[in-house]
Each structure stands twice: as C-alpha cells, then as structure tokens.
C-alpha positions as CSV (number, residue, x, y, z in Angstrom):
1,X,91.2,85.4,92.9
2,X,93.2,84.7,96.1
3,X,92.3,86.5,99.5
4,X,91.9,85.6,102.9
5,X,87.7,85.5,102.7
6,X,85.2,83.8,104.7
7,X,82.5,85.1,102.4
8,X,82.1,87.8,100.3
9,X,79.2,89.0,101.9
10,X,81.2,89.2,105.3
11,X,84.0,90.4,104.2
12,X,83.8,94.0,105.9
13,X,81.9,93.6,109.0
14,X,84.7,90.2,110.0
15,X,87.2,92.9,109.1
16,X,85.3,96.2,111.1
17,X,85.1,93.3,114.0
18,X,88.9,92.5,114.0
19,X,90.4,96.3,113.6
20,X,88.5,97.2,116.4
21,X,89.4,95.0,118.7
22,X,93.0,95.0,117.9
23,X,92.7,98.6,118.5
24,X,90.3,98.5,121.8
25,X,92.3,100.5,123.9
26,X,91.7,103.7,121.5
27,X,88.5,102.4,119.0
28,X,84.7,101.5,119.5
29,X,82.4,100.3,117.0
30,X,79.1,102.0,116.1
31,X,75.8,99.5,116.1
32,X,75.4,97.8,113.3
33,X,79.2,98.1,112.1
34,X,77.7,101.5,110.6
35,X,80.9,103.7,112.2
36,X,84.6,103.5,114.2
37,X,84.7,106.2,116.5
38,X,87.2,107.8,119.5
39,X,86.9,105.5,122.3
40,X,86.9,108.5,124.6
41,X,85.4,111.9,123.3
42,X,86.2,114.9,124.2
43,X,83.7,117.3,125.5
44,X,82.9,120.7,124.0
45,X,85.4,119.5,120.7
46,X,84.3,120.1,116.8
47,X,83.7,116.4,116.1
48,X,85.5,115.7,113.0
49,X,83.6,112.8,110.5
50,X,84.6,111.1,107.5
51,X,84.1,108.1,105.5
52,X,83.4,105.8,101.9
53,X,83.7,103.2,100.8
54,X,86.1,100.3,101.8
55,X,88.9,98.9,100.3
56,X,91.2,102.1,101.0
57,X,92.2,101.3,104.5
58,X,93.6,102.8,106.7
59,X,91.9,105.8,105.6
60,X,89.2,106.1,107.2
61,X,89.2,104.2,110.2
62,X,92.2,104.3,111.1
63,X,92.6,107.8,111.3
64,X,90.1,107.6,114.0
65,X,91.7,108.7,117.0
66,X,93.4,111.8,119.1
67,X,94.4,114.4,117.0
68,X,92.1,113.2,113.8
69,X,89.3,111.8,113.0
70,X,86.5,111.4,115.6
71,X,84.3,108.7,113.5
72,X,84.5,107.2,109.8
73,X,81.9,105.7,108.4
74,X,82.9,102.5,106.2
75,X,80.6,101.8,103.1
76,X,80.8,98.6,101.5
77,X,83.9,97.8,99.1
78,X,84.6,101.4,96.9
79,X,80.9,102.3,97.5
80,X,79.7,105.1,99.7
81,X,78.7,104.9,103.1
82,X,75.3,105.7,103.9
83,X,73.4,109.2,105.5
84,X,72.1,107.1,108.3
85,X,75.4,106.0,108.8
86,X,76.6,109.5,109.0
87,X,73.6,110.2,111.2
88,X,74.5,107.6,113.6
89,X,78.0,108.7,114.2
90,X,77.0,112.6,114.3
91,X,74.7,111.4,117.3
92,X,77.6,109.2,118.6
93,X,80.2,111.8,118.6
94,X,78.4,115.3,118.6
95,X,79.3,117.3,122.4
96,X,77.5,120.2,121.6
97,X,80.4,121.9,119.2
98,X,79.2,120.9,115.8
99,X,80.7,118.5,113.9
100,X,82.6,118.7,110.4
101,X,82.6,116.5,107.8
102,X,84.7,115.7,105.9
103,X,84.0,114.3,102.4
104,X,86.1,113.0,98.8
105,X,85.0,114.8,95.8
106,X,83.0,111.8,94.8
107,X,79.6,111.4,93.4
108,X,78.1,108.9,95.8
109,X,79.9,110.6,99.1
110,X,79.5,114.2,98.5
111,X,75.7,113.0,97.8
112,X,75.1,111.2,100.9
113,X,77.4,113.4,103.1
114,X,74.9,116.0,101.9
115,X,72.0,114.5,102.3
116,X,73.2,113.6,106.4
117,X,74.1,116.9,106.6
118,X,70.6,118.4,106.1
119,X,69.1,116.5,108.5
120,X,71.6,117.5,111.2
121,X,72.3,120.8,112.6
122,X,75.8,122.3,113.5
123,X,77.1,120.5,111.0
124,X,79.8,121.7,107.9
125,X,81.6,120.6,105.1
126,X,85.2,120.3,103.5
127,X,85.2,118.6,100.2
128,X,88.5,117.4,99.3
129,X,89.7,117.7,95.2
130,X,93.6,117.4,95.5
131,X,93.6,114.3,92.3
132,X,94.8,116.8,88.9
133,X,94.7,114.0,86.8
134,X,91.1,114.4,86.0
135,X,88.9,117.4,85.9
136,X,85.8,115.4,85.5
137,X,84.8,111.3,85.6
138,X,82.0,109.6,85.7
139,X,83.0,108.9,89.4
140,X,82.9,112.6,90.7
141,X,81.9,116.3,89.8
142,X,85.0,117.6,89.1
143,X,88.3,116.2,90.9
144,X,88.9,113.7,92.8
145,X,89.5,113.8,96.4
146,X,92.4,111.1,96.9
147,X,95.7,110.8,99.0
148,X,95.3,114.9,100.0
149,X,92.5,114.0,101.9
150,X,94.7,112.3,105.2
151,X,96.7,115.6,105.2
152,X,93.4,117.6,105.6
153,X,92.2,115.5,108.2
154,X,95.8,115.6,109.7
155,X,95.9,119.1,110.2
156,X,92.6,120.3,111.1
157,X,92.0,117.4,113.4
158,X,95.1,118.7,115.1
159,X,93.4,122.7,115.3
160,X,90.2,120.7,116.2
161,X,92.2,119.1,119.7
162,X,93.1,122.3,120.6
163,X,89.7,124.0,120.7
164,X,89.1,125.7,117.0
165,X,85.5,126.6,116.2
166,X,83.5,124.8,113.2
167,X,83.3,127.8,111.3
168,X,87.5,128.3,111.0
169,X,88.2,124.2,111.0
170,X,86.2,124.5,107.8
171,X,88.2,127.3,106.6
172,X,91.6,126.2,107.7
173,X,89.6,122.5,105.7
174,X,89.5,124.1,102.3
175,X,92.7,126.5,102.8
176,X,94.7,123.1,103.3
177,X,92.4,121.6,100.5
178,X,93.9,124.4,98.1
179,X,97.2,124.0,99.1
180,X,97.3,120.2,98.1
181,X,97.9,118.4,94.5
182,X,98.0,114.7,94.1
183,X,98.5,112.3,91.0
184,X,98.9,108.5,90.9
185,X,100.5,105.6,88.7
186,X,99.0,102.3,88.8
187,X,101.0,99.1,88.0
188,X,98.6,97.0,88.2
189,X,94.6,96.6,88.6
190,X,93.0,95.7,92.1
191,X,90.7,93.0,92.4
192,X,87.1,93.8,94.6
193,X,86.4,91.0,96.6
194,X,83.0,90.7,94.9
195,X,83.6,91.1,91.6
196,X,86.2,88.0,91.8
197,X,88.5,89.6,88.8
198,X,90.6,92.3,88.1
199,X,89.0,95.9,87.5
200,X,91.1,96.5,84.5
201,X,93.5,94.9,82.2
202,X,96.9,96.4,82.4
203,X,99.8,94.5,79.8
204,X,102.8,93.3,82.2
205,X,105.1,96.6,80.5
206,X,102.7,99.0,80.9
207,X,101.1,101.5,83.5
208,X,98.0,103.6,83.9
209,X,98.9,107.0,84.7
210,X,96.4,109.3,86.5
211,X,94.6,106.4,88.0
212,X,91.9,106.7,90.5
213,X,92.0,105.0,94.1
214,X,89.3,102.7,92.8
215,X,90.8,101.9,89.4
216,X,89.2,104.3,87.4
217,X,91.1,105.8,84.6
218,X,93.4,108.7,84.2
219,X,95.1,110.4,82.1
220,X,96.5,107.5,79.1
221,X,97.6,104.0,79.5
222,X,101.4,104.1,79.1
223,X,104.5,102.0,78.6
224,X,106.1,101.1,82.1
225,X,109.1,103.9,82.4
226,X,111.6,104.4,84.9
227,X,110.6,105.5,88.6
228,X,112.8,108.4,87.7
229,X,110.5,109.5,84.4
230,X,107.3,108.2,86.0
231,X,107.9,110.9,88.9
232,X,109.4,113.5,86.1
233,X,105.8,113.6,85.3
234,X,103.9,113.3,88.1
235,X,105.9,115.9,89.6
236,X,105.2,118.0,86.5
237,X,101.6,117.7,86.6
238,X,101.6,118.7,90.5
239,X,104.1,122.0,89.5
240,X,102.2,122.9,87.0
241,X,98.8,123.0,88.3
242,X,100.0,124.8,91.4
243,X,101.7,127.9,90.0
244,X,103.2,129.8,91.4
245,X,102.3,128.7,94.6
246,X,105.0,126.1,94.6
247,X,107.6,127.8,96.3
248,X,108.7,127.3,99.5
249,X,107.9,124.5,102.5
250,X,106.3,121.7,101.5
251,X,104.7,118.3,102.9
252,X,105.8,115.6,100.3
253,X,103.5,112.4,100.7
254,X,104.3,109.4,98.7
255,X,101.3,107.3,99.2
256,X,101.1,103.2,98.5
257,X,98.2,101.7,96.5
258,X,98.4,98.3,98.8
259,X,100.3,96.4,96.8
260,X,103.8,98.0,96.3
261,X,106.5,97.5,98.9
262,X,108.4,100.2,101.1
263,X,111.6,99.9,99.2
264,X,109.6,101.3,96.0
265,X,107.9,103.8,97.6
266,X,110.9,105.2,99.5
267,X,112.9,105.2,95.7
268,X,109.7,107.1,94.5
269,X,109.8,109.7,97.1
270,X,113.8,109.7,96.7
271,X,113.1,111.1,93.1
272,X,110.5,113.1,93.5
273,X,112.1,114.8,96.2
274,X,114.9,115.8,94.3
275,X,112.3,117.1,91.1
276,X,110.3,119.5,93.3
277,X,113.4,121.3,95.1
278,X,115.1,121.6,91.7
279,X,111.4,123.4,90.6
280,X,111.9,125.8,94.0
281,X,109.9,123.8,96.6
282,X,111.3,122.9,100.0
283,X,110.5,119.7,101.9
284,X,110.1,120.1,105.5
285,X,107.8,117.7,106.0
286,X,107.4,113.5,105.1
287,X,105.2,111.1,104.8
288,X,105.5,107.8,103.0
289,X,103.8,104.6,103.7
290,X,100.2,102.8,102.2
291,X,97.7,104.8,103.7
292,X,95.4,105.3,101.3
293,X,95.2,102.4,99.3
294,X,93.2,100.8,96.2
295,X,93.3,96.9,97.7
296,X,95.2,95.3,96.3
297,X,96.8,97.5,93.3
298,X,100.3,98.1,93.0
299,X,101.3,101.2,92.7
300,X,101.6,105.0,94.4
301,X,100.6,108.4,94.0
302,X,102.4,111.6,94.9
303,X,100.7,114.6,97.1
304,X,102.4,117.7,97.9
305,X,101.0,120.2,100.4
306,X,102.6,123.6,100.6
307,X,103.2,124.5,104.2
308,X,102.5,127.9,106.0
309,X,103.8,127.9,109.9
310,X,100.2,127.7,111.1
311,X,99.8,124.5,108.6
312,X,103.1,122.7,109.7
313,X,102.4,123.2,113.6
314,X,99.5,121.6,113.2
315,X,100.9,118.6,111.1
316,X,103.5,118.5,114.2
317,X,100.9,118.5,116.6
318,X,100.4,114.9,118.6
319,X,98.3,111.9,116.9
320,X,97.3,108.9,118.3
321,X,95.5,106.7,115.7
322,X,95.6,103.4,114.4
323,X,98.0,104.2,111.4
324,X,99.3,107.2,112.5
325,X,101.2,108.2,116.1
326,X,103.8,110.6,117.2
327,X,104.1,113.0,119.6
328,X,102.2,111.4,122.1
C-alpha cells in the first residue's frame, strides 16, 4: 500500500485539520473533529445535516456551505458517524427552524441518524435509496443511497436558503429521492487505509458491475467491455427501473470513484448521454466530476434525476461550497 499517511490512526483528523483550513474563509470545525459546519449560519434557516463514513470525499464535507449542507459529520474510514456526533452539530447549527437530516440508506447511518434524532427535537429525515443495483446487502435495508444523494442535498439545500419549512424540505427530500436512479462500475478495488490491502480482487480484464461506494458487491463480476456497452447497461438498468417516468428533463450525473481521470468520465457521460435521449429523456442539466468517491477505486457510476421546473430552479440556485460553486 502506498498513500501519503502519517499514521493510520491519524489519518482523518490530519485530513479534517487541513480541509478546513484550506477552506477557512467558508468552513469551521466542530470539537473534537466530530463535524464541518457553515462558518456563518444563517438565522431562522432549516439546518440541513449529513454525514458517514470517510473515504467518499468530497461528499460530505465539502458540501458544507451556502446553498447545501449546514454540517457533515465524518465517521471514521466507510464507518458511520456517531449520534453524539450528530448531536453536536444539531446544537452547533440549530437557529430555531429545525434541522433535517439527511441520511444514505445504510445500516450503520440510518441507525445512528435515528438514534440522534430521538434525542433531538425539530428534527426530520430524508433517507436517500437512488443505487438499483441491489435491493438488499448486508450493508443496508434495502437500497443503497450513493451518488443521488449530492443532488438531494443540492436541491433542497437550495429551497432551504430561501426560507422553506422542515416539513416541505423533507417532502421536496424524498420527491427528489424518487426522482433519482444510480448504478456503478468498478475497475478496480480501493484500498482502506487500515486494512493495508485491497477490499476485493478484481482480474486486470474484468469489472464489478453494480458496485457499492465502499466496495461491496453488485450485481456479477464481469469481463471489462467497452465504455460504450458498460453505459448500454447501466443506462438500461436506470430506464428500466424508472418507467415511465423517464421522459422528459433530466439531471445526468456521471460521478468518479477517486481513481478514474476526467477524460474517462467525460467519454462515459458522452455515451450515456446519447443512450438516455435515444430512450426519450432530455438532458438539461450536467454534472460530472469525483464527488462521491470510494478512495481510491477506479471507476464511475451514473445518476439520472428527472427534472420538474421547481427541481431545476433549485439546482440553478447559487452554491458556495468546497466542491461545488456557481452562481455566487
């Protein structure tokens, strides 16, 4: 294993300590390294709260930040973060409108998220389940919340800036939950810092597809295809678990699992682009970069998000974050 480490045992707090003060003029960190939040709040705002576990960055922290997130709370590497950790950043962050979390349909974070939740008041939930490669693992209860999850927090941090109540940001939560499908190809393993070795073996001419953001298996181990045929079926999948609903505007998300370069992802969303409109659906709406990652894994997923006007205003609407700004 070769990373840039100090020691395993540091390895998060060293990094917590460095993203947040490259980011100072917007980020503060919570005692203890137990949350990021908004440097400055905004009073009588829904504070919007998520988190798990490490090793996906950006997502979480750094989609902390106008227009998003208001705290994330970092577990250790693909573990869950802690209730008191949520606890501490609902008392950080809280300005008397409630605060919303949320939370990927995993065991550990819908758990804990749970568990904070019921020893706070004002607070609500949106659980995200966009992965359809899996309807149930041993890492969740039912599926996955992956790559969908930055487009939820996207849009109703956006309503959230401009005043929504809790009660409708965790409608407008699941309604943009429902509209989003995501499914991922890994090319390789990642390798957790304390583990010191690949997750999983993967042959040099073959690819997992359906994968997990923490390496957990999908659908079937496969011989490596063309980008083409890899996002034949991915697209496929997506299609077909939507409906009929996939017609019309869409948010098209390719998402990088850390270790695959722009150039690929772009040729990835180049085809899948092209698949989706022949099926009917319209992009409006991009987004392709390594936001929510797996390490080190090469790799990418695809989420589409259809679009009503209320939807694509928000995802319009100004962001100032770490990994995402416009508009500002």
């Amino acid at each position: 294993m070769k990373k840039f480490l100090n020691s395993v045992d540091t390895v998060l707090t060293e990094s917590l300590d460095g993203f947040v003060a490259a980011h100072s003029d917007i980020l503060a960190l919570g005692d203890e390294h137990k949350f990021v939040r908004r440097k400055a709040l905004k009073p009588g705002k829904v504070a919007l709260i998520s988190g798990g576990g490490s090793g996906h960055e950006p997502l979480h922290g750094g989609l902390v930040g106008h227009g998003m997130l208001d705290a994330a709370c970092p577990g250790q590497v693909f573990t869950s973060p802690t209730p008191d950790q949520m606890l501490a950043a609902v008392q950080a962050v809280d300005t008397g409108a409630g605060c919303l979390f949320i939370v990927k349909n995993y065991e550990g974070d819908v758990m804990n998220f749970d568990m904070a939740a019921e020893m706070s008041e004002g607070v609500l939930q949106v659980v995200t389940n966009d992965d359809v490669a899996v309807e149930n693992s041993s890492y969740t209860t039912g599926r996955r919340g992956v790559a969908g999850t930055l487009v939820v927090e996207k849009i109703v941090g956006a309503a959230a800036e401009q005043g929504m109540a809790l009660p409708e940001l965790k409608a407008l939560g699941d309604r943009v939950n429902g509209a989003t499908r995501s499914m991922g190809v890994a090319l390789t393993s990642c390798t957790v810092p304390a583990a010191g070795r690949p997750t999983f073996e993967i042959g040099d001419n073959e690819m997992e597809f359906g994968v997990g953001i923490h390496g957990e298996p999908g659908r079937r181990r496969d011989a490596l295809k063309s980008a083409d045929a890899i996002a034949e079926e991915v697209c496929a999948a997506i299609v077909g678990d939507l409906g009929e609903r996939a017609k019309g505007p869409a948010l098209l998300f390719v998402n990088g699992f850390g270790g695959t370069p722009s150039m690929e992802l772009y040729l990835m969303y180049n085809s899948a682009r092209k698949i989706f409109e022949r099926s009917g659906v319209r992009v409006i709406r991009s987004l392709v970069g390594s936001y929510v990652t797996s390490l080190d894994m090469a790799g990418c997923s695809i989420t589409l998000t259809m679009l009503d006007n209320e939807m694509t205003v928000l995802w319009d609407a100004p962001v100032h974050t770490a990994a995402l700004r416009w508009g500002m």
